[in-house]
DSSP file (Angstrom, degrees, kcal/mol; ACC not computed):
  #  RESIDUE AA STRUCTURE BP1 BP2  ACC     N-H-->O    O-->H-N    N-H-->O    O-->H-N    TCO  KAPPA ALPHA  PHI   PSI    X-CA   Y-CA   Z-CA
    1    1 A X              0   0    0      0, 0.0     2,-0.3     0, 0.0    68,-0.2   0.000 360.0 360.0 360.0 137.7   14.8   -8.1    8.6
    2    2 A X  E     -A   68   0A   0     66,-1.1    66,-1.9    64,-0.1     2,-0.4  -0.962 360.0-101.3-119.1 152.5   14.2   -7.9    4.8
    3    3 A X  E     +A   67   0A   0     -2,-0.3    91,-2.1    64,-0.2     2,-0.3  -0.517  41.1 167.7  12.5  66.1   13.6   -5.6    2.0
    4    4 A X  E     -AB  66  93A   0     62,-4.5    62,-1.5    -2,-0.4     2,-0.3  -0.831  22.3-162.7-124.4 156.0   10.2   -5.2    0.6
    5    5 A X  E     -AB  65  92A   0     87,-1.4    87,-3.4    -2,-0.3     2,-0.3  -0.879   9.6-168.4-103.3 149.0    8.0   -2.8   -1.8
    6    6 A X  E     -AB  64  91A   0     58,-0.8    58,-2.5    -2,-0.3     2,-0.7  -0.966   5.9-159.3-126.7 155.2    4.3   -2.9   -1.8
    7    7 A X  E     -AB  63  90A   0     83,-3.4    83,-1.6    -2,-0.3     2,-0.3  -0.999  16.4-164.8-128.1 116.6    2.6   -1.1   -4.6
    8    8 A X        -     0   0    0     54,-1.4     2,-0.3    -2,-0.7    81,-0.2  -0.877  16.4-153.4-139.3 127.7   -0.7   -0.3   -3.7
    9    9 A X        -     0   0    0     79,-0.4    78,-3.4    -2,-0.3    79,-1.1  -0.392  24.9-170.4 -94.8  95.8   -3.8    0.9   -5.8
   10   10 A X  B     -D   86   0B   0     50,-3.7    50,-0.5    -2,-0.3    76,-0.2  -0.736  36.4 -72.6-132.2-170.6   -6.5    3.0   -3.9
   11   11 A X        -     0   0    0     74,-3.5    -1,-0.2    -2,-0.3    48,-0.1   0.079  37.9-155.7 -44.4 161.4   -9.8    4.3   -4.4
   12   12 A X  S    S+     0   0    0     46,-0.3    -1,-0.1    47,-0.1    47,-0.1   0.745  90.1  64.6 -83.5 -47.7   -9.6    7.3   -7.0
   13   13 A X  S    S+     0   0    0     45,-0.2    -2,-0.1     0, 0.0    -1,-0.1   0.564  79.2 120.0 -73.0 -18.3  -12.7    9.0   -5.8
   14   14 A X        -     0   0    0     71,-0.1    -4,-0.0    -4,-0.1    71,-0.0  -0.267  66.3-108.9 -68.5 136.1  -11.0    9.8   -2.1
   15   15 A X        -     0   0    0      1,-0.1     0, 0.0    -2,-0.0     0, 0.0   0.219  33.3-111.8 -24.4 177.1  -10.4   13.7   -0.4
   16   16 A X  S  > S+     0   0    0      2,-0.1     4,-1.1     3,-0.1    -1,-0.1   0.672 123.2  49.7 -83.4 -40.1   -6.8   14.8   -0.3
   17   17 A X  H >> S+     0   0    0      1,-0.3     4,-1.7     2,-0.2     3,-1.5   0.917 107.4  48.2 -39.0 -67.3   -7.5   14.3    3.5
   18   18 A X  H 3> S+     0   0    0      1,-0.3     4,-2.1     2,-0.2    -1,-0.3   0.908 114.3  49.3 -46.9 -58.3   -9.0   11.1    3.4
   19   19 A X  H 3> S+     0   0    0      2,-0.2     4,-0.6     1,-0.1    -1,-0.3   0.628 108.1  50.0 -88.1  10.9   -6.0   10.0    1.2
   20   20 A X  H XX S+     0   0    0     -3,-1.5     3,-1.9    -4,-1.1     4,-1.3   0.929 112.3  48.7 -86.3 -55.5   -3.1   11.4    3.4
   21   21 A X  H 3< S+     0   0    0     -4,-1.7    -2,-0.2     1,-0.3    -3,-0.2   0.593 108.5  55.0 -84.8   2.7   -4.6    9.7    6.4
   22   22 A X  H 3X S+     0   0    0     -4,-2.1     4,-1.0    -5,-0.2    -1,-0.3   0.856 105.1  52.1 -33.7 -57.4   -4.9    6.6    4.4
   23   23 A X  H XX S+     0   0    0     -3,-1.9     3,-3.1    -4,-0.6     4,-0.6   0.986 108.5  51.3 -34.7 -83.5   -1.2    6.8    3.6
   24   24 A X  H 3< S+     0   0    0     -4,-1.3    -1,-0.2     1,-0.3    -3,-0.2   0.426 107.7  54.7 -50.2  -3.1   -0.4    7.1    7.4
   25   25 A X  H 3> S+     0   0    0     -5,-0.3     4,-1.0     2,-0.2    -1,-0.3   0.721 106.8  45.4 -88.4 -27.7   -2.4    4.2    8.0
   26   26 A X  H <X S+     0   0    0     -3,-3.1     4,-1.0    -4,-1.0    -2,-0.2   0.742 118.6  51.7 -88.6 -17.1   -0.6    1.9    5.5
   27   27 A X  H  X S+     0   0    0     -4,-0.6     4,-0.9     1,-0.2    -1,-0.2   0.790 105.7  46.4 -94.3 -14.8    2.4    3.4    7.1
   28   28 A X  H  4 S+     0   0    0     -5,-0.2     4,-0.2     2,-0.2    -1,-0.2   0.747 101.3  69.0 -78.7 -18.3    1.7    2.8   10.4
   29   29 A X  H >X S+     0   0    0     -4,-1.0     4,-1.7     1,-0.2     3,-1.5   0.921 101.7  52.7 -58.5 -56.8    0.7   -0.9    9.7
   30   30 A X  H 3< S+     0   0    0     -4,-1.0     5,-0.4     1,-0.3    -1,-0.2   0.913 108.4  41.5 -57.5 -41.3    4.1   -1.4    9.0
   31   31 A X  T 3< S+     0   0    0     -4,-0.9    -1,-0.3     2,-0.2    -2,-0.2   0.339 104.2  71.6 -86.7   8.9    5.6   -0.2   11.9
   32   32 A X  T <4 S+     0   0    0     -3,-1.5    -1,-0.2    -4,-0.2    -2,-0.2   0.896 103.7  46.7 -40.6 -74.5    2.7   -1.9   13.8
   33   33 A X  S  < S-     0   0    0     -4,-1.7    36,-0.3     1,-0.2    -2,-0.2  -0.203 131.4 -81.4-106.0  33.2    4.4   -5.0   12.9
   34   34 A X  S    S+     0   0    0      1,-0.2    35,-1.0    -5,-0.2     2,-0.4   0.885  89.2 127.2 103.2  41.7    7.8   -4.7   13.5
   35   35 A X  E     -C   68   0A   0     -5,-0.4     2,-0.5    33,-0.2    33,-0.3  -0.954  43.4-149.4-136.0 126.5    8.7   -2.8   10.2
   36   36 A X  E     -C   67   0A   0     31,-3.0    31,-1.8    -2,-0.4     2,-1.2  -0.849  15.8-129.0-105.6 149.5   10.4    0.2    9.5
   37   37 A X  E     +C   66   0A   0     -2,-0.5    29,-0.3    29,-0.2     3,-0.1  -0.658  23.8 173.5 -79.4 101.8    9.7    2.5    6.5
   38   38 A X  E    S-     0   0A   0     27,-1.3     2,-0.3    -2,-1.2    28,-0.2   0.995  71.6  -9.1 -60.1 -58.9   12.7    3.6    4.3
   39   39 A X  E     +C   65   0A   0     26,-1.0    26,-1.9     2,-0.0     2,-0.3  -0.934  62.8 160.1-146.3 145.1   10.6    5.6    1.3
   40   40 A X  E     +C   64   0A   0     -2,-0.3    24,-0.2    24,-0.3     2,-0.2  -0.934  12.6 125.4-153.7-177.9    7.0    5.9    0.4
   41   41 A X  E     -C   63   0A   0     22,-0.8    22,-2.1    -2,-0.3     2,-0.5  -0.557  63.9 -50.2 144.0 160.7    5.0    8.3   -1.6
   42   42 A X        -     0   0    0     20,-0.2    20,-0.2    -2,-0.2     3,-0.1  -0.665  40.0-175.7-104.1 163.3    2.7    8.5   -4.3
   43   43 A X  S    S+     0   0    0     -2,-0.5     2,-0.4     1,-0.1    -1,-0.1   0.911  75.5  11.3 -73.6 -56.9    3.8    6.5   -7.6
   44   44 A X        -     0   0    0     17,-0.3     2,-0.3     3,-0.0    -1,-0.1  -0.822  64.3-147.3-127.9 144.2    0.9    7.4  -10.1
   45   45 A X  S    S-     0   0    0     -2,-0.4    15,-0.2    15,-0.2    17,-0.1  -0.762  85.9 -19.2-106.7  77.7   -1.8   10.2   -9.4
   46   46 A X  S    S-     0   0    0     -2,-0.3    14,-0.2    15,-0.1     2,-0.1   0.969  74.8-174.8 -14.4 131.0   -4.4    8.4  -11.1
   47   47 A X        -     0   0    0     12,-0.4    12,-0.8     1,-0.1    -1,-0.1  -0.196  27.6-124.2 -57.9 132.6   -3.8    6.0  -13.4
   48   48 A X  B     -E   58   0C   0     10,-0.2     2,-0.3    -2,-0.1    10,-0.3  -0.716  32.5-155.3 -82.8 160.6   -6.1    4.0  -15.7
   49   49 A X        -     0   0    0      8,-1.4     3,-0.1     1,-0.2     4,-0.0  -0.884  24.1-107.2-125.1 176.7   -5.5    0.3  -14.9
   50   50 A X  S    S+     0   0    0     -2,-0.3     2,-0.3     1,-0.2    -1,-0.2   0.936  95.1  21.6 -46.3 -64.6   -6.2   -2.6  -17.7
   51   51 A X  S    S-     0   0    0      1,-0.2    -1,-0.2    -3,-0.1     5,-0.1  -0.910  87.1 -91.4-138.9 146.1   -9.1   -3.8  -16.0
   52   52 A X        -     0   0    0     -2,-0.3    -1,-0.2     3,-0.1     5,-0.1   0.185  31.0-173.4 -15.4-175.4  -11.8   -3.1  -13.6
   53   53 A X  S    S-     0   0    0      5,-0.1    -1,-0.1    -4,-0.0     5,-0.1   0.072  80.1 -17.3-153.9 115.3  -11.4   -3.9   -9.8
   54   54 A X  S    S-     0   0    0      1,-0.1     3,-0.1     3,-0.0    -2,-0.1   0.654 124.9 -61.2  55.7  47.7  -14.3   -3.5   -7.8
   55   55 A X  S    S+     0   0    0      1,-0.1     2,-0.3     2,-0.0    -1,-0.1   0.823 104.1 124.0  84.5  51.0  -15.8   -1.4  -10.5
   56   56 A X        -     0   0    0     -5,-0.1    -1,-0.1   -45,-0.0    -5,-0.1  -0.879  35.5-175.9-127.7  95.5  -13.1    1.3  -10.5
   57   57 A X  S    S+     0   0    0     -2,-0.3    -8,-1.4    -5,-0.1     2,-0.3   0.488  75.8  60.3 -25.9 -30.9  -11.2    2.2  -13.8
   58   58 A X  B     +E   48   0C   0    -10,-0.3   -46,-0.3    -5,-0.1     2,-0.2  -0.933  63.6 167.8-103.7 108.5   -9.3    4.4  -12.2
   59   59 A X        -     0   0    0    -12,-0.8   -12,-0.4    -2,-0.3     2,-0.3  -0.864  33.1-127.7-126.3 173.5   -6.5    4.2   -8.9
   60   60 A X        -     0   0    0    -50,-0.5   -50,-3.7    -2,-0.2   -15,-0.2  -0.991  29.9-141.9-112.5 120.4   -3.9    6.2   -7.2
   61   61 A X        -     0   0    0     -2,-0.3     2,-0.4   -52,-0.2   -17,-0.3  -0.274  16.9-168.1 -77.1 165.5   -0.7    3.9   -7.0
   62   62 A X        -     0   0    0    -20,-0.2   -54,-1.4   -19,-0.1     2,-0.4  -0.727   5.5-159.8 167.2 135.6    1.1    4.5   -3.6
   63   63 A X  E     -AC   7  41A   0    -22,-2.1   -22,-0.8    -2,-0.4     2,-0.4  -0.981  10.5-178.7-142.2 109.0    4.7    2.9   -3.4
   64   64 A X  E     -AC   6  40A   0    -58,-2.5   -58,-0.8    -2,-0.4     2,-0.7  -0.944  11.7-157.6-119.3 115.5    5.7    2.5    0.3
   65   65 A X  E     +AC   5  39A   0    -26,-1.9   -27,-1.3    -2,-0.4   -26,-1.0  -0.808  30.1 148.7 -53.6  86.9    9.9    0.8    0.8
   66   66 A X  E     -AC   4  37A   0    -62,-1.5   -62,-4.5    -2,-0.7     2,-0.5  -0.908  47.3-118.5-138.3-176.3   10.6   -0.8    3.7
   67   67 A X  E     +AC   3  36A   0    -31,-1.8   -31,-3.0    -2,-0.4     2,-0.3  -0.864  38.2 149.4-116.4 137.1   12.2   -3.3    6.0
   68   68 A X  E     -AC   2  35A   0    -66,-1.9   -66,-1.1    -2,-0.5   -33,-0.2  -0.979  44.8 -99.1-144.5 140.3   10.5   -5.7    7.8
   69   69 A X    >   -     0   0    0    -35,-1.0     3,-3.1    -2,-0.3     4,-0.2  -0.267  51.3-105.5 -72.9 147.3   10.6   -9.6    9.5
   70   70 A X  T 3  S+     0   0    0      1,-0.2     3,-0.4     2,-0.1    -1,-0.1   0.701 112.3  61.9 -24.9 -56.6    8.9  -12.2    7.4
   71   71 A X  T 3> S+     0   0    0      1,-0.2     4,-0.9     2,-0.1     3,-0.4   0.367  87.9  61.9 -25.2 -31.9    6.2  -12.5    9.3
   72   72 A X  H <> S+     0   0    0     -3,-3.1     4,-2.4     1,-0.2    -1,-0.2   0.303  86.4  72.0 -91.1  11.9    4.8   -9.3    9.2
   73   73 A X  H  4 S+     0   0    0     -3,-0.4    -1,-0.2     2,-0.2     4,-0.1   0.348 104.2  51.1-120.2  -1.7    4.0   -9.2    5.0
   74   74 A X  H  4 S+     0   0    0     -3,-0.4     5,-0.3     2,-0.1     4,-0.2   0.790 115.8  37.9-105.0 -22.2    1.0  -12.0    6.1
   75   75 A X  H >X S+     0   0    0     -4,-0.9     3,-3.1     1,-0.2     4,-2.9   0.997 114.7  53.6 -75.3 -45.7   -0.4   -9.6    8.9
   76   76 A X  H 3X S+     0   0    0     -4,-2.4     4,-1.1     1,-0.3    -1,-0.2   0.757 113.8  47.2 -66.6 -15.3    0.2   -6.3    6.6
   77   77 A X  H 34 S+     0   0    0      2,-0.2     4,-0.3     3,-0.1    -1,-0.3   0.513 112.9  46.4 -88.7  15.2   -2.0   -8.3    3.8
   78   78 A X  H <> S+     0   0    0     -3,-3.1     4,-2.4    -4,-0.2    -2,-0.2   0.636 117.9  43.1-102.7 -67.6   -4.5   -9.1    6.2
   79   79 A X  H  < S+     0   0    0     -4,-2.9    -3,-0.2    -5,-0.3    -2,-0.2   0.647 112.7  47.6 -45.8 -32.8   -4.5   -5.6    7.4
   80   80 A X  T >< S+     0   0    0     -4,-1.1     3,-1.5    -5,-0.2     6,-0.2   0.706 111.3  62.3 -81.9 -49.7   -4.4   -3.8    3.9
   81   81 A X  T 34 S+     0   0    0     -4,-0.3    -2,-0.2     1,-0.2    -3,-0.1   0.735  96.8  51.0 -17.2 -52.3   -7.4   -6.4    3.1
   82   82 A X  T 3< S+     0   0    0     -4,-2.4     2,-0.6     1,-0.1    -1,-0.2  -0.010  88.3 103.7-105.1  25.4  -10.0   -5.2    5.8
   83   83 A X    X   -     0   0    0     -3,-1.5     3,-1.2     3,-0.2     2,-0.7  -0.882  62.9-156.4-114.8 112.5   -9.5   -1.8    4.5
   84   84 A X  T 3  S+     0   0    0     -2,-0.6     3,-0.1     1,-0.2    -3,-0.1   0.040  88.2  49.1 -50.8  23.1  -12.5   -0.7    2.3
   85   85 A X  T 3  S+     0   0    0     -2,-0.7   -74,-3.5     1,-0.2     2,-0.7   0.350  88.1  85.5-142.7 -14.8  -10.6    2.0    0.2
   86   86 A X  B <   -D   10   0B   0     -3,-1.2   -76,-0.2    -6,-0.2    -3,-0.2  -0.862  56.2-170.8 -99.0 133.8   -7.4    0.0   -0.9
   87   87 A X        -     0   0    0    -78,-3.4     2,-0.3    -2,-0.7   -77,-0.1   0.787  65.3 -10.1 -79.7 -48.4   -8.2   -2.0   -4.2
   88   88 A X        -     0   0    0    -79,-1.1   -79,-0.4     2,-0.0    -1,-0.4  -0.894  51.2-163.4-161.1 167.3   -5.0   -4.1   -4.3
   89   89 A X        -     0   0    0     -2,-0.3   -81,-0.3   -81,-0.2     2,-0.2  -0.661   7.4-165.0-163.6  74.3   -1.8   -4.4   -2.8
   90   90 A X  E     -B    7   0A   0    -83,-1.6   -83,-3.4    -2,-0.1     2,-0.3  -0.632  12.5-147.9 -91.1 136.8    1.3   -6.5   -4.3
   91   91 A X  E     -B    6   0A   0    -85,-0.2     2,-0.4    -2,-0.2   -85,-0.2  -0.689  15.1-176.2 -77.1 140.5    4.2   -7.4   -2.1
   92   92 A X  E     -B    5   0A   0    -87,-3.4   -87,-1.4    -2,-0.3     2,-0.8  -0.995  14.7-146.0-127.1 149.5    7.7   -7.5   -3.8
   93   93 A X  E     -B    4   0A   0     -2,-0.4   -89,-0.3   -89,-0.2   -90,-0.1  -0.904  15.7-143.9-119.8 133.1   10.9   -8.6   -1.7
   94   94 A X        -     0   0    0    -91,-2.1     2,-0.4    -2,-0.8   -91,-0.2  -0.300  15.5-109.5 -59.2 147.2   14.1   -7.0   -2.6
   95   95 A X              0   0    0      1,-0.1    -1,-0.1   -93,-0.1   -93,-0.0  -0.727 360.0 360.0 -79.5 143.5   17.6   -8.6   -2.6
   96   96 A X              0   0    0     -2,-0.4    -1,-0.1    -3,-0.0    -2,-0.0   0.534 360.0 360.0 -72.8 360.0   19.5   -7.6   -0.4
């Protein structure tokens, strides 16, 4: 198992509803695939970002920690992908 952050940027324009069960979706993804979650929350309560993406000026940054097999960081970007309300998603992997 290793170490990872994903910092991910979603829609601005979302409920509070809408964006806690958002949350619990990106967190359940993980634990889907074989992953557990150390820390999450959100990072930024929107942010301006540098530049458009998909015409929004505007995100809410989401910072989720966990650990997870190797494998699982191409299905959770596949999975974070085919969701219309997350904008982007970078993996980082910690050292251990």
């Amino acid at each position: 198992m290793n170490k990872y952050e994903a910092m991910i940027i979603v829609k601005p324009d979302l409920s509070d509803e809408d964006k806690k069960t958002l949350f619990k979706q990106i967190d359940d993804a993980v634990t889907k695939n074989g992953g557990a979650i150390t820390q999450s929350g959100v990072w930024a309560e929107r942010r301006k970002m540098c530049f458009p993406i998909k015409k929004f000026i505007e995100g809410v940054y989401y910072l989720a920690a966990f650990n997870a097999p190797s494998g699982a960081i191409k299905e959770l970007r596949n999975t974070y992908k085919l969701n219309e309300n997350i904008l982007r998603v970078l993996f980082t992997r910690m050292d251990n």
